[in-house]
C-alpha positions in Angstrom: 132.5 22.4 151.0 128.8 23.1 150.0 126.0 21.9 153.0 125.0 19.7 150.3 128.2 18.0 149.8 128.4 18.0 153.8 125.1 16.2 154.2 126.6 13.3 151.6 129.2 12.7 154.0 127.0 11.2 156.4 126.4 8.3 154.4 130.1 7.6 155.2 131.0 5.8 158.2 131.7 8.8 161.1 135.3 8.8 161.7 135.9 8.6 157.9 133.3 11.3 157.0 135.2 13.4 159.8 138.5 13.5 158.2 137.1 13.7 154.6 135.6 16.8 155.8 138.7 18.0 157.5 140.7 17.5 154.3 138.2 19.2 152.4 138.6 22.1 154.1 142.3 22.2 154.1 141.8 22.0 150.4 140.2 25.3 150.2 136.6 23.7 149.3 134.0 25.1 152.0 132.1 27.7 152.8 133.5 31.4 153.0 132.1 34.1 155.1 131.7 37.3 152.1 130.4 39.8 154.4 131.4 41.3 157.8 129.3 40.5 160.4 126.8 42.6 162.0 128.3 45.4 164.7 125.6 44.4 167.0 127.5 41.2 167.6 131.3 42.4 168.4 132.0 39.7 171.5 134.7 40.8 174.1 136.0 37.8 175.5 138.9 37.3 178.4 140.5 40.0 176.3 140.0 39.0 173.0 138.1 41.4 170.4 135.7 38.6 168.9 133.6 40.0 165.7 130.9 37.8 166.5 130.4 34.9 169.6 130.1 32.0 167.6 133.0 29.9 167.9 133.9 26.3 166.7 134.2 23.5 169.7 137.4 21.7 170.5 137.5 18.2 168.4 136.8 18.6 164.5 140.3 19.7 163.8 142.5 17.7 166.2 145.7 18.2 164.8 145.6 21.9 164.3 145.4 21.4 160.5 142.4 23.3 159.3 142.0 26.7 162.0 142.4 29.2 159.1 139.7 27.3 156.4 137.2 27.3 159.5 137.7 31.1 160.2 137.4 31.5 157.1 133.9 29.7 156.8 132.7 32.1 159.2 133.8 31.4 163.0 134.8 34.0 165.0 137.0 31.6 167.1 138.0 28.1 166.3 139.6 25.7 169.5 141.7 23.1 168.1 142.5 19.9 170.1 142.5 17.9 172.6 146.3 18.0 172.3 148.2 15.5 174.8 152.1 16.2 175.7 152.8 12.9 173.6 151.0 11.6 170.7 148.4 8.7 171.2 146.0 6.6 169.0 142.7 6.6 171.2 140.4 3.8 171.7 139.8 1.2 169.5 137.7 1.8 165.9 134.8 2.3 166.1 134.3 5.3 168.1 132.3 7.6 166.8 128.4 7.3 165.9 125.7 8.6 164.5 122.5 9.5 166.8 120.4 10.1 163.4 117.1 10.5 165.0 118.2 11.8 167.7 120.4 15.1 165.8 123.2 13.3 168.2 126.7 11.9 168.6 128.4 9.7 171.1 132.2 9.6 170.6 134.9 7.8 173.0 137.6 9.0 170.6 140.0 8.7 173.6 141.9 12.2 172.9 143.8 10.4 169.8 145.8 13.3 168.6 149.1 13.3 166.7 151.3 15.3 169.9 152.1 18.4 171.5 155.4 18.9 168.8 153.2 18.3 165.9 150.5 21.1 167.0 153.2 23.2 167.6 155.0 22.9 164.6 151.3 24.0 162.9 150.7 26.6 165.3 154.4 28.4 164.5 154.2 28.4 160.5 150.9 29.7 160.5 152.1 32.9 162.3 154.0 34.4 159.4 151.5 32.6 156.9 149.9 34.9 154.4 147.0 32.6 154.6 146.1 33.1 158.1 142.9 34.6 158.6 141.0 36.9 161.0 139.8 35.7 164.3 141.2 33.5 167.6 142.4 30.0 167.7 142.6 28.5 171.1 143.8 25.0 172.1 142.3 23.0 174.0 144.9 20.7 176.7 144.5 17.3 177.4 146.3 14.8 179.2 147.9 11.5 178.2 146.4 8.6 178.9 148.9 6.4 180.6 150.2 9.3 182.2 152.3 9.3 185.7 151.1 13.0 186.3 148.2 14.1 184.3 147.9 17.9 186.2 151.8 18.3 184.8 150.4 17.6 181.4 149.0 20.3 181.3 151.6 22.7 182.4 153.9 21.0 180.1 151.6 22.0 177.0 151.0 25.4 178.5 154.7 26.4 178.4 155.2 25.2 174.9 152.3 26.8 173.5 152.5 30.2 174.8 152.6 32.6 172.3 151.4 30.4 169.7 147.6 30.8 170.1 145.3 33.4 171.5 143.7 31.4 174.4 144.1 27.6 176.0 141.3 25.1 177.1 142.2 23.1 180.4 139.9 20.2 179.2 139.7 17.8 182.4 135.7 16.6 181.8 136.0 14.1 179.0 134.5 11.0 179.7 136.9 8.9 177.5 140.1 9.1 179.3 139.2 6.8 182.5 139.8 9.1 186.2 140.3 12.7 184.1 137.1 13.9 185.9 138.2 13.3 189.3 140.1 16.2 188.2 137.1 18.7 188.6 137.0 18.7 192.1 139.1 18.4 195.6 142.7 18.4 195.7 143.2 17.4 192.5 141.8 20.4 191.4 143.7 22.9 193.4 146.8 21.3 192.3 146.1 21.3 188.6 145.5 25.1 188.9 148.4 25.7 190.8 150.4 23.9 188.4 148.3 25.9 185.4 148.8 29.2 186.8 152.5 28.4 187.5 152.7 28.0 183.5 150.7 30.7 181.8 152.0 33.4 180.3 150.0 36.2 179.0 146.9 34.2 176.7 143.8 33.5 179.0 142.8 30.2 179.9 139.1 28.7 180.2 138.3 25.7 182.2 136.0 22.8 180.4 133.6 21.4 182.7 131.1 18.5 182.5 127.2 18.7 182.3 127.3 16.0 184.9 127.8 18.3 187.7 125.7 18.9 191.4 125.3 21.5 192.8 128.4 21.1 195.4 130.5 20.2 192.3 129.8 23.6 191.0 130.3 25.4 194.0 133.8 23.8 194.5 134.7 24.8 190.8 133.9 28.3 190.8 135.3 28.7 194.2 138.3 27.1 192.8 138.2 29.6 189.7 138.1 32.5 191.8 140.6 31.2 193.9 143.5 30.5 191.0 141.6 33.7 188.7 141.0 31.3 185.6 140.2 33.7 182.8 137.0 31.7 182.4 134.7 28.5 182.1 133.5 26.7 179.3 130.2 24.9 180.2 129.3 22.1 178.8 131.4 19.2 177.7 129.6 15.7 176.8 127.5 13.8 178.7 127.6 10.1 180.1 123.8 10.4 180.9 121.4 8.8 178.8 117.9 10.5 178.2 114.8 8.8 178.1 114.1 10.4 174.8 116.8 9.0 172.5 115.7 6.8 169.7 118.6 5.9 167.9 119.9 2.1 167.9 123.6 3.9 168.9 122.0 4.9 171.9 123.7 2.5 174.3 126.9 3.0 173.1 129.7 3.8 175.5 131.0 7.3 175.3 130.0 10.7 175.4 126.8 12.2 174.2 126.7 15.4 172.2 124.1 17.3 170.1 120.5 18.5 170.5 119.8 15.9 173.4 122.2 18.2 175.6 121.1 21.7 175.1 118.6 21.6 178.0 120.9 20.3 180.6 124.0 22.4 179.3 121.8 25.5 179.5 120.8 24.8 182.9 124.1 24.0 184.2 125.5 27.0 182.3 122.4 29.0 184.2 124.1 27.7 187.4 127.5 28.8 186.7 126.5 32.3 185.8 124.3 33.3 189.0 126.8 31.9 191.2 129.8 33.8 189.3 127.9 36.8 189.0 128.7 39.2 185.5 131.9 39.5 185.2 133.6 35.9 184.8 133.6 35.0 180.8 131.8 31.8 180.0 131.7 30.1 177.1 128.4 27.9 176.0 128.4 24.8 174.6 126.2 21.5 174.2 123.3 21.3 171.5 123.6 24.3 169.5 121.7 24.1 166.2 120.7 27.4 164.9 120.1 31.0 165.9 117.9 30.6 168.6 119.5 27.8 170.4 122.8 30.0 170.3 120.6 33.3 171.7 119.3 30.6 174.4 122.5 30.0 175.7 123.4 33.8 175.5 120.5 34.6 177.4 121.2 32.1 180.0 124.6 33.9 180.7 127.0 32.5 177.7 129.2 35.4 176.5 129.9 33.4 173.6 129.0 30.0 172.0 130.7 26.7 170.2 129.4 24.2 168.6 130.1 21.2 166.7 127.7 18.4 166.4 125.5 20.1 164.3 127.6 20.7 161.8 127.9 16.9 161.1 124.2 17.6 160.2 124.0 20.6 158.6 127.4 21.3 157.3 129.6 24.4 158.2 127.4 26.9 156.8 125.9 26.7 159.6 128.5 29.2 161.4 127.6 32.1 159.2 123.5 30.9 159.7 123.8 31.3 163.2 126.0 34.5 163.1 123.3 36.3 161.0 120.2 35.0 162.8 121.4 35.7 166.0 122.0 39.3 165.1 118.0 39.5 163.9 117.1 37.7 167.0 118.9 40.7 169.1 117.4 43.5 167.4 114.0 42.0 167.1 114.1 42.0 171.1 115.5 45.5 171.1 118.9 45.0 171.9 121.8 47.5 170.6 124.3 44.5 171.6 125.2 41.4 172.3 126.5 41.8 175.4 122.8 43.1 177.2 121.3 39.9 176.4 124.0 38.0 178.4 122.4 36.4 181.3 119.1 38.3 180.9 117.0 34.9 182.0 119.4 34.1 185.0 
């Protein structure tokens, strides 16, 4: 799928635009990466030899239907999901809109995926596959909505998927699934870990936090990583805030709000995470990534790696391999011999 052809979608509504681009890539018409990237940007993650640190955010491919075509169009790492135990539809249509103006999107898809069984039936025949590609795919975890014990959930997909995918996303900050958040802190947090770590098996698992955090939220949650030895965080999800600055008649729309108007506050809060976790702990930058320098932002602010997604629904998914190869001029131009010195440099 050429940019061009990307940038015609968005005169389709969202959600159908979404899935057209989804099939597209399935069909084997996108973007392909033709040369290796850079050694300056080989990305060591929670164990995982990355060739680069620009990965693909949980939520364009749902169903685990597309992760080899988007490694393929140049991510290092693609996270597919939210994947619940059992399948569910979401909220009501429509869900999903355009911030034009504002290089935005709210969403309150409502974690509508198709089931842990079908994602694992994906996840298994790609494994002997002669079309899988190089590079990680991780899953990101969600719970059901109407369920009796959301923190089991997540154990339940944990045990099913181990040894299907190369790292797993404990996703308890989106803002569509009413009382997940409460998740992030407390007791409820303690015994979600509990129950996460009494799952695992050998693949390392992030926790997804929200931008909309204090700063006694954050203490609690890296306190709580330490204390349970997550492998690492991924900071941001969306946002229920609203800025000032949004011009877009969507703008009052219920739901999450991703895209460039989040890439100041996900930075900061990333900034947060990484001076109070010191080096070591693998973190994972997300929120209003648009090109090179937004991506080296984030790195510089402590991100070992990056994901994005929003821009791609205005600029297509050549935007992977854009970002891969700027950021590696952006390193050098500062003097770095690799990525990993420019990690947290501004904290």
């Amino acid at each position: 799928m050429s940019d061009a052809l990307a940038k015609l979608l968005t005169l389709l509504p969202a959600e159908t635009a979404h899935r057209t681009a989804l099939m597209g890539l399935k069909a084997g018409i996108g973007p392909k990466a033709r040369t290796a990237a850079d050694p300056v940007l080989k990305t060591a993650l929670a164990g995982m030899e990355l060739s680069h640190p620009v990965g693909l955010a949980a939520g364009f491919d749902k169903n685990a239907e597309a992760p080899d075509a988007l490694l393929n169009a140049g991510f290092a790492f693609v996270e597919v999901g939210a994947v619940t135990p059992r399948p569910q539809l979401g909220n009501p249509q429509p869900r999903l809109f355009r911030l034009r103006e504002d290089k935005a999107v709210i969403n309150r898809m409502g974690f509508n995926n198709e089931g842990l069984d079908a994602v694992k039936a994906r996840l298994e025949a790609r494994q002997d596959s002669p079309t899988k590609a190089t590079g990680a795919v991780g899953v990101n975890l969600g719970a059901n909505k109407d369920s009796e014990d959301r923190a089991n959930d997540y154990a339940v997909l944990l045990k099913a998927l181990s040894g299907l995918a190369d790292f797993f996303t404990v996703n308890i900050s989106s803002p569509n699934t009413p009382g997940l958040r409460t998740l992030q802190s407390g007791d409820a947090l303690d015994e979600l870990l509990k129950k996460v770590n009494d799952a695992r098996w050998a693949e390392p698992v992030f926790l997804k936090v929200a931008p909309d955090l204090v700063e006694a939220d954050i203490d609690a949650i890296v306190k709580a990583v330490q204390v349970h030895a997550l492998s690492g965080l991924i900071v941001s999800n969306t946002t229920l805030e609203r800025p000032e600055s949004l011009k877009s008649a969507h703008k009052g729309e219920a739901g999450g709000l991703s895209g460039l108007p989040l890439k100041t506050r996900s930075t900061e809060v990333l900034r947060q995470f990484r001076q109070r976790t010191g080096p070591d702990l693998p973190i994972i930058g997300v929120g209003g990534i648009d090109g090179p320098e937004a991506a080296y932002a984030k790195i510089r602010a402590g991100a070992n790696a990056v994901q994005l997604y929003t821009a791609l629904v205005y600029q297509g998914p050549g935007l992977a391999l854009k970002i891969r190869d700027g950021l590696a001029m952006l390193l050098k131009a500062d003097g770095f011999e690799h990525v990993s010195e420019a990690v947290g440099v501004d904290v």
